[in-house]
N, C-alpha and C positions, 0 to 999 in steps of 0.2 A: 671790449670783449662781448665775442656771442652768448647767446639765453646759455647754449650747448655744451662753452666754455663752465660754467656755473655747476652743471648736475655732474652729482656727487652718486655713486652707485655704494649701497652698503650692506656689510656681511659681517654674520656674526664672527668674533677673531678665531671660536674655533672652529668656523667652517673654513675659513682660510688656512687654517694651521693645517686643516683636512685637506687643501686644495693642493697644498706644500709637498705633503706627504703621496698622494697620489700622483704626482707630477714627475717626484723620484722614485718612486715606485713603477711607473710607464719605462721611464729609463733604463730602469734596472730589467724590467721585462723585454726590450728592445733588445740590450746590449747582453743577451744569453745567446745571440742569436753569431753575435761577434767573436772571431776566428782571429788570429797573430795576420794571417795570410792576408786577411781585409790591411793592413797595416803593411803588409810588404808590397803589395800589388800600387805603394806610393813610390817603391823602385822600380817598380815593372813598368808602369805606363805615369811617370811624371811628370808629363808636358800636361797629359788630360786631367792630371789632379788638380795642379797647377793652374789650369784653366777655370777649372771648378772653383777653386778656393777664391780664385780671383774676382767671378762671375759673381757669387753671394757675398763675399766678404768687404769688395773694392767695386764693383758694377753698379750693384743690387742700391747698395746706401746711395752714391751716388746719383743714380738717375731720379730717385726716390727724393732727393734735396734739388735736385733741377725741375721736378712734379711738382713741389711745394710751391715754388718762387714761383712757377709759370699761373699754378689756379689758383694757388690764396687761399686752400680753403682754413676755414676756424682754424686758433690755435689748436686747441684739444686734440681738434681732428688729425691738423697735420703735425702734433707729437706723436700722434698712436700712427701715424704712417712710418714716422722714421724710428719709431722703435721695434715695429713689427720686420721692415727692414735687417736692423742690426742684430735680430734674432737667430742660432744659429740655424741650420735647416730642418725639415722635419724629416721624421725618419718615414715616414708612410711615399715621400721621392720614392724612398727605395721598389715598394711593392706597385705602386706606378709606372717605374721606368720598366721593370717584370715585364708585366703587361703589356707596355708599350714596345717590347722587344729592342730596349735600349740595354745598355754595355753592366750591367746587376751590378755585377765586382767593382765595379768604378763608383758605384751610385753609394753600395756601402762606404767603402774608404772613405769618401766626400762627406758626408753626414756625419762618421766620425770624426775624421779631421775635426770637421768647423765647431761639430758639439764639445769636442776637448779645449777648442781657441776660444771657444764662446766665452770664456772667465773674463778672457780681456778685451776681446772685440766687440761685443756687445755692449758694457759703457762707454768702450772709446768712442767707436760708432755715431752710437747714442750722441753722446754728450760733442761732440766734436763738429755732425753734423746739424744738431741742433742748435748750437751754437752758432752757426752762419746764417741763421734766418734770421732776418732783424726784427721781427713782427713778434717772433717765437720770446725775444726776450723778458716782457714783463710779465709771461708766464710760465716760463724755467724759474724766475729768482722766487715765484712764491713754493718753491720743493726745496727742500736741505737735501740736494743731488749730491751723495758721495762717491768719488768713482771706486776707493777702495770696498765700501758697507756694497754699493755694488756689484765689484767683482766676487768679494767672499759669498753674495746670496747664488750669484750663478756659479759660482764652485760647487758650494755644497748643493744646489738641486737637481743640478744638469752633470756637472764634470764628475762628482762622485761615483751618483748613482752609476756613470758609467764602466768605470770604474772596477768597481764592484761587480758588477755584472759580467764585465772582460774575464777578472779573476777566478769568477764564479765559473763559468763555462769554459777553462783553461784548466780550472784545478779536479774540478767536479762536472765533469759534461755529462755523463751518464742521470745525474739530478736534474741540473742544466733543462735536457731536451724534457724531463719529465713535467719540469713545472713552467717551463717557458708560455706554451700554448694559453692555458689558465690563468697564470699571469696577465698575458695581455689583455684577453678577454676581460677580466674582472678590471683591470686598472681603467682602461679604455669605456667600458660601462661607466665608471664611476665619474670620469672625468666630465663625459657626455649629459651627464645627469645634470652635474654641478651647473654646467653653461646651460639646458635647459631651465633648471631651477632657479639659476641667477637670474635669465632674460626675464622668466616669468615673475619673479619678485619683483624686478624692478622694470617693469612693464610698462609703467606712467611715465617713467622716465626717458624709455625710449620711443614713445611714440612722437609721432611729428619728425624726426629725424630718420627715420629708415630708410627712406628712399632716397636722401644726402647721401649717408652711411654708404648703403649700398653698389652707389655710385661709385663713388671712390675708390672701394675697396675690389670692384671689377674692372675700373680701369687701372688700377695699381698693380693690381695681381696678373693682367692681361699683359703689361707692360714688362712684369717681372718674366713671366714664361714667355714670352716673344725676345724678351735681349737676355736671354739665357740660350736658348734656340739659335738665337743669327749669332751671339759671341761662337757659340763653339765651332759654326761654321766660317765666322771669320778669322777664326784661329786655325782651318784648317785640319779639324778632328775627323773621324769616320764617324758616318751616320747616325752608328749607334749613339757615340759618345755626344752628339750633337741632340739627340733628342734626351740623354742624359743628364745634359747641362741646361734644359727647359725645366726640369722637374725640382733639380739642385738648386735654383736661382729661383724659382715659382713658389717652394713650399716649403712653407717657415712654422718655427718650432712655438705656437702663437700662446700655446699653454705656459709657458715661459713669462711672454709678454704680459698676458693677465697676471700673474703674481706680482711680476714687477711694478705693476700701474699701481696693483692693490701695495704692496709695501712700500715704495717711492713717492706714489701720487697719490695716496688720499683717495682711491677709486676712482680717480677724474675720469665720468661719463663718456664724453668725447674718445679720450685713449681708449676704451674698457670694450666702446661701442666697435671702433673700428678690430681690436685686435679681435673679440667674440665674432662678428661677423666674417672677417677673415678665417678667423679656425673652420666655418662651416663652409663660404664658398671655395675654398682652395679644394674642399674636397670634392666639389663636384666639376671645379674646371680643369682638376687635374686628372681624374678617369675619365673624362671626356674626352683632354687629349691624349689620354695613353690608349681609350679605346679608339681616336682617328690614327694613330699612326699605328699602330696593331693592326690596320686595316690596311693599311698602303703599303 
């Protein structure tokens, strides 16, 4: 094992409990925004949902365990690749593909879809493709990985919240549009702070490894929006939907991922580094390319 495998990142439990609660809170702010119609436009155009779901859910893990085996990198490292992976998508695709003048309706549907599957895809995933790395093994067996203690933590912080949020803006939309805005604002602040606070807390720990971290996580993430792009063109989708399925297969729900590392793994450093670093550059390579294809 590397030094990298060893650092341990730590937080007080009720900042975490705070971390939990903002996390389904963002959810819950998202999914105000969520219409039945997002949900039927999976019968209107269901070859491109289909493609989407297949892209992140079956693609994404995938080439992401053929990344692993080809570079080697640390365990830690390359668990927090494949967890970041099996994570479902983030919802900020959506305001991305906007921008990019990719297919909206489609981008929403997709992000729900995978955030409702997330309960079960995400340990399967997980656990399924880390399981085929041989190297991976005698540092999976030091975690008591349950796939059920699992599934119920991404139920209740992801699936609920959304949940919730559905019924809210179905039953109550006139409250709905009122507090949706401030919601995200305030959750979004809060979240941003915490991964500020945390890098800077435990600062000593990530130095020396940044520009490993770094590395990875832009050829990973590069990797992911490029066979998210040529998938939908090799499936044959319209333009839009093609530059749609870059965003859905690029950008992963990483907020997620950190909880999980912290309640699963013990904060293992390596996991913690890649998925924090990912939360920050997904966001700059993905208005990057929604502003180059907004240009073309």
């Amino acid at each position: 094992m590397h030094e990298i495998d060893l650092v341990k990142l730590h937080f007080d439990p009720n900042v975490l409990r705070f971390l939990n609660f903002i996390l389904g809170f963002i959810l819950f702010g998202i999914s105000l925004d969520l219409k039945l119609d997002d949900f039927r436009n999976i019968l209107i155009m269901p070859k491109s949902v289909l493609v989407g779901l297949i892209g992140h859910s079956v693609l994404l893990p995938l080439l992401t365990f053929l990344l692993v085996i080809i570079i080697k990198p640390h365990p830690s490292l390359a668990l927090g690749m494949i967890l970041v992976a099996a994570c479902p998508g983030g919802h900020m695709a959506n305001f991305m593909t906007h921008t990019a003048k990719g297919n909206t309706a489609l981008s929403v549907s997709i992000s729900a879809l995978s955030t409702l599957l997330a309960a079960f895809l995400t340990p399967f995933n997980f656990q399924f493709w880390g399981s085929k790395v041989p190297y991976l093994q005698d540092i999976m067996k030091q975690f008591d990985l349950s796939f059920v203690e699992m599934m119920q933590t991404v139920l209740v912080l992801v699936v609920l919240p959304l949940l919730l949020g559905l019924g809210c803006a179905i039953k109550f939309p006139n409250f709905a549009n009122k507090i949706k805005k401030p919601i995200k604002i305030l959750s979004l602040l809060f979240f941003f702070g915490f991964l500020v606070l945390g890098i800077f807390a435990n600062y000593k720990s990530f130095q020396g490894f940044l520009l490993l971290v770094a590395g990875l996580v832009i050829l990973h993430n590069s990797l992911a929006l490029l066979s998210g792009f040529l998938f939908g063109k090799l499936c044959r989708l319209p333009y839009a939907d093609q530059k749609t399925m870059a965003f859905e297969v690029g950008i992963q729900n990483t907020g997620l991922g950190l909880i999980l590392i912290f309640n699963f793994f013990n904060g293992l450093g390596g996991m913690a580094m890649i998925a924090a670093f990912w939360g920050v550059w997904h966001m700059v390579s993905g208005f990057g390319l929604s502003y180059y294809f907004s240009k073309k």
